[in-house]
C-alpha positions in Angstrom: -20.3 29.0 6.9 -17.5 29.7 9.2 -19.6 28.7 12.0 -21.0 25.4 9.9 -16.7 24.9 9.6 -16.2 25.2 13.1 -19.5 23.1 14.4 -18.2 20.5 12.0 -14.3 19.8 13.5 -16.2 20.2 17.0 -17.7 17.2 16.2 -15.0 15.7 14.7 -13.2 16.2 17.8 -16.0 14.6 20.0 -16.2 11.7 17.8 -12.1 11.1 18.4 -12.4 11.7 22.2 -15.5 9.6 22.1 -13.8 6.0 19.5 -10.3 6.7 22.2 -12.6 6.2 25.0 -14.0 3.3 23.7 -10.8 1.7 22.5 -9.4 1.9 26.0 -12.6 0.5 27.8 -12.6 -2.3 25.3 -8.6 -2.4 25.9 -8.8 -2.5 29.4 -11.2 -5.7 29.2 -8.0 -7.8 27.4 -6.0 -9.0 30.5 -3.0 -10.1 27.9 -3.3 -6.5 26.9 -2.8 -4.8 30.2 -0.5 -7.4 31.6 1.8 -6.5 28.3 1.4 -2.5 29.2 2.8 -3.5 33.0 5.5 -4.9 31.3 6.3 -2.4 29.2 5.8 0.2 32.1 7.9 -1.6 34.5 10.9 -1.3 32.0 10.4 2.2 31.2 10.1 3.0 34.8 13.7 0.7 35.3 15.3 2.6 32.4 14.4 6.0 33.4 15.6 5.3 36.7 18.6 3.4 35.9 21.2 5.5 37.9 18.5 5.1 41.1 18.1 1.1 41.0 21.2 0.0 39.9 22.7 -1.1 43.3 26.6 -0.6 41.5 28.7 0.9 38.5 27.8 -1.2 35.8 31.3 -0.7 34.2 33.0 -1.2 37.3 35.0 -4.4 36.9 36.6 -6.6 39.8 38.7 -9.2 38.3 39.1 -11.3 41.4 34.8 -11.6 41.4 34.6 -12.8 37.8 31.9 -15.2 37.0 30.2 -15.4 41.0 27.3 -16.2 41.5 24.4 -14.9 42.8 25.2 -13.2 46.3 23.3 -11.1 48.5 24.7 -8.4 47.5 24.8 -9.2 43.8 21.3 -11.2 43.7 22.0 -11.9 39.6 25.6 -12.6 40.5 28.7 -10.8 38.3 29.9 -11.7 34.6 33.5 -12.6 33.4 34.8 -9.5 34.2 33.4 -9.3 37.5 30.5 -6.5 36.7 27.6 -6.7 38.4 24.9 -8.3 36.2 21.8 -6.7 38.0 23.4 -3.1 37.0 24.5 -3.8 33.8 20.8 -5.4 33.3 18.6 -2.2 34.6 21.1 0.4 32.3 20.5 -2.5 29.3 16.4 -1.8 29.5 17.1 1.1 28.8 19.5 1.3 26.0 17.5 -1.9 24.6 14.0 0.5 24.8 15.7 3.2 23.1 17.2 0.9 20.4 14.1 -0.3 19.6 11.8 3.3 19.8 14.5 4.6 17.2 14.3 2.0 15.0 10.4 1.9 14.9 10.6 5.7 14.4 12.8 5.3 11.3 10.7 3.2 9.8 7.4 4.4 10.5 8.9 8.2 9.5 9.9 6.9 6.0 7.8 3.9 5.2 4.4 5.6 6.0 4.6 8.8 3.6 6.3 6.5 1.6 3.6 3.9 1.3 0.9 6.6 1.7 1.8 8.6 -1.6 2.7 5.5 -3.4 -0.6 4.0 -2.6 -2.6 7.5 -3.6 -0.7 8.3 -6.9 -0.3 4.8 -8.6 1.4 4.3 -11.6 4.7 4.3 -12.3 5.6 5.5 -8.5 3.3 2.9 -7.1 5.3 0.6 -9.6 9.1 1.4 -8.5 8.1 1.9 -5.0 6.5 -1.9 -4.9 9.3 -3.3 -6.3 11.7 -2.0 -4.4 9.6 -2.9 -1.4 10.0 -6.3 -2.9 13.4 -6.6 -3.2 14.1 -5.7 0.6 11.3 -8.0 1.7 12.8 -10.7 -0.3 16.0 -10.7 2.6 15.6 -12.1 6.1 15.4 -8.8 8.0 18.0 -9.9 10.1 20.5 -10.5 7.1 19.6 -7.3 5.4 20.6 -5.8 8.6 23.6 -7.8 9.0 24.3 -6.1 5.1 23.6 -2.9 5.8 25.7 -2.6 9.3 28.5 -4.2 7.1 28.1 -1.0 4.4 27.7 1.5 7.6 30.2 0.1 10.0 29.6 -1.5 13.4 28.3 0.4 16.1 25.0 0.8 18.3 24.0 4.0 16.2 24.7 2.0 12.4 22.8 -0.7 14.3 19.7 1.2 15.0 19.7 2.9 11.2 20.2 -0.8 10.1 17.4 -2.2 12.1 15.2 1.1 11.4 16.2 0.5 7.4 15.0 -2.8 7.7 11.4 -1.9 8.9 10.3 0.6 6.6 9.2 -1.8 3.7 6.8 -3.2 6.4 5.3 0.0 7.3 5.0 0.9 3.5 3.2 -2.1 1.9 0.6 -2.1 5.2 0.1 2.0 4.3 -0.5 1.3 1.0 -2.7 -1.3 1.5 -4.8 1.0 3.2 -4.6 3.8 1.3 -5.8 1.9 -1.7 -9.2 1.2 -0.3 -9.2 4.5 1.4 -8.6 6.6 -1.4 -12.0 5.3 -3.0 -14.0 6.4 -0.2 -16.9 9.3 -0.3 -15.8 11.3 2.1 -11.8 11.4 0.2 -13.9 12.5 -3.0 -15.8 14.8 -0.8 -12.6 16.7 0.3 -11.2 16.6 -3.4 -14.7 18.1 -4.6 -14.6 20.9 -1.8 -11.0 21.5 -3.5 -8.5 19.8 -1.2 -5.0 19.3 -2.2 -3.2 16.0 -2.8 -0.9 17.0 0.5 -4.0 18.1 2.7 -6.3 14.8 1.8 -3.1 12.1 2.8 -2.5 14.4 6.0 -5.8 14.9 6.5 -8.2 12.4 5.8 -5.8 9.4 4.7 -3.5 9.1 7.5 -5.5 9.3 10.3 -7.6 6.3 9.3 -4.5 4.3 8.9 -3.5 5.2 12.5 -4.7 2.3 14.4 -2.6 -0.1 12.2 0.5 1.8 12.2 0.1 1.9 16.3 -0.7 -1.7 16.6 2.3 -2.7 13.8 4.4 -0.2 15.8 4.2 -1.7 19.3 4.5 -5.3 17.6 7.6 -3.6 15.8 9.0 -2.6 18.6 9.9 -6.1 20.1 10.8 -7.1 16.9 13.8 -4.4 16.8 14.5 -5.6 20.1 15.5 -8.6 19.4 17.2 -7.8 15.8 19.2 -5.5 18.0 20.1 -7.9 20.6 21.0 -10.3 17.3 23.5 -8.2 16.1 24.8 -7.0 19.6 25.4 -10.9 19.8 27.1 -11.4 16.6 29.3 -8.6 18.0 27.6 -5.9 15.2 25.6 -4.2 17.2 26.6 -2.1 20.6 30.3 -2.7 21.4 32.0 -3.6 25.1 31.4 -1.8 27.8 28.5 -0.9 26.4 25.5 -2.8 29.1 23.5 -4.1 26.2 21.8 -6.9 26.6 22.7 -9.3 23.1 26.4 -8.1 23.8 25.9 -9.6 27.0 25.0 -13.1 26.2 27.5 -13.1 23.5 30.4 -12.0 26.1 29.3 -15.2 28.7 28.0 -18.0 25.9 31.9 -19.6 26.0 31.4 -20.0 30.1 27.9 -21.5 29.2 28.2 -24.3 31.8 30.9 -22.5 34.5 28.3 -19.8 34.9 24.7 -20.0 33.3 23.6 -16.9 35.4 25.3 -14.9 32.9 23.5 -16.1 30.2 20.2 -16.7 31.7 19.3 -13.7 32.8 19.8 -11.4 29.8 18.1 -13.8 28.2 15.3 -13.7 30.4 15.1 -9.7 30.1 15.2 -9.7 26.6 12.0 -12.8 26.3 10.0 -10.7 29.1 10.4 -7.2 27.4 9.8 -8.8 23.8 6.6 -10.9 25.5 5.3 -7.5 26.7 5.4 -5.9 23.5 3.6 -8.9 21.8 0.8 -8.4 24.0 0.6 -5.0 24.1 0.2 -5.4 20.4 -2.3 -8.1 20.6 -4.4 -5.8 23.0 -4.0 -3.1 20.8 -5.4 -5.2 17.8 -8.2 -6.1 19.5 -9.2 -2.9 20.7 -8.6 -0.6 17.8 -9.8 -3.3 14.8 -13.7 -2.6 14.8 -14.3 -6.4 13.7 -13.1 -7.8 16.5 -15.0 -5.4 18.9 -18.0 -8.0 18.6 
């Protein structure tokens, strides 16, 4: 039997190595896909590297130089205080990544158990669970954010368990969606038969197959928190001065607008390519790990 056992989870373990391989072949076909991965890649690289590329001090401030434009020696120019922008831009990816990987994991680390035992138990849990769900979802995440930084206090890290708060209904009504119809499937009354615990057939049999729609949700998430952080960094709720963050940036230069739209424009511009990476890493994602569009 022991043997049987082990013969079993080796091919288990083929089949994974052998639906991964296939996902990434068919991902690799979706140009949107992979042009969304360099993206992504590019500003992981930047962030890592931040203290390499950034050509000055991001913090350091030169009154005399405020608001110039784009020089050689400053291609993106300087902002109000006279900081360089490209600096402050390159250590912004990677505060802005981070923002938005800690929020995603907040949400995915309570709303998926969460929505996974609510979805498997029913009844009353199932009930309160929904309803609360419900009651978050009924708020525009950016004003339930807005709320909860108000309760917490303003700051980056409040920001991030705001934004993080404000995701886990979303992971938790897609998780139970799932596990409702996968609960009802032979091989979950299989593992219940063989005399699996409640604990061992979520970790075991339930989550797994919800894994490709958490990581496609999750990379789609991701922007999202991006922007909710950058939306609350502008309405000055978010990270707070000197901190290089990218929403704090266009709300510092929106008043000199017309004196000097470099400072506005290219935050801006960081913040729609990083978001339009995400999207179509997402999109790429869907496509490659949703078996009905695999045709």
């Amino acid at each position: 039997m022991a043997e049987g056992a082990l013969g079993t989870r080796q091919e288990g373990r083929a089949a994974a190595i052998g639906r991964g391989r296939s996902a990434w072949r068919q991902f690799t076909r979706n140009r949107a896909g992979i042009i969304g991965l360099a993206i992504i890649a590019c500003f992981l690289l930047i962030g890592v590297l931040a203290p390499l590329l950034a050509p000055h001090d991001p913090y350091e401030v030169e009154f005399d130089r405020g608001l110039e434009g784009p020089r050689r020696s400053t291609p993106l120019g300087r902002d109000e205080l006279g900081r360089d922008m490209l600096s402050r831009i390159i250590y912004g990816a990677r505060l802005s990544l981070v923002i938005g990987v800690i929020a995603v994991a907040i949400g995915v680390g309570v709303g998926v158990p969460l929505g996974a035992l609510s979805g498997y138990y029913g009844g009353v849990f199932d009930l309160l669970v929904q309803r609360a769900v419900d009651i978050m979802l009924a708020f525009p995440g950016i004003l339930l954010a807005i709320v909860i930084v108000a309760v917490l206090g303003v700051g980056l890290t409040q920001a991030m368990l705001a934004i993080g708060i404000v995701s886990i209904p979303v992971y938790a009504r897609l998780v139970r969606g799932q596990t409702l119809s996968l609960r009802e499937q032979e091989f979950v009354d299989a593992a219940r038969a063989l005399g699996a615990g409640t604990s061992r057939v979520i970790a075991r049999h339930i989550l797994p197959n919800t894994l490709a729609v958490i990581i496609v949700q999750s990379s789609l998430q991701v922007a999202s928190a991006i922007l909710s952080a950058a939306a609350l960094g502008f309405l000055g709720l978010g990270a707070q001065p000197p901190a290089a963050e990218w929403g704090a940036m266009l709300s510092a230069a929106r008043q000199y607008l017309r004196l000097a739209p470099h400072a506005v424009a290219f935050p801006g511009l960081a913040i729609m390519i990083t978001v339009l990476g995400f999207n179509l890493l997402g999109d790429g994602l869907r496509d490659a790990l949703d078996p009905r569009l695999k045709m």
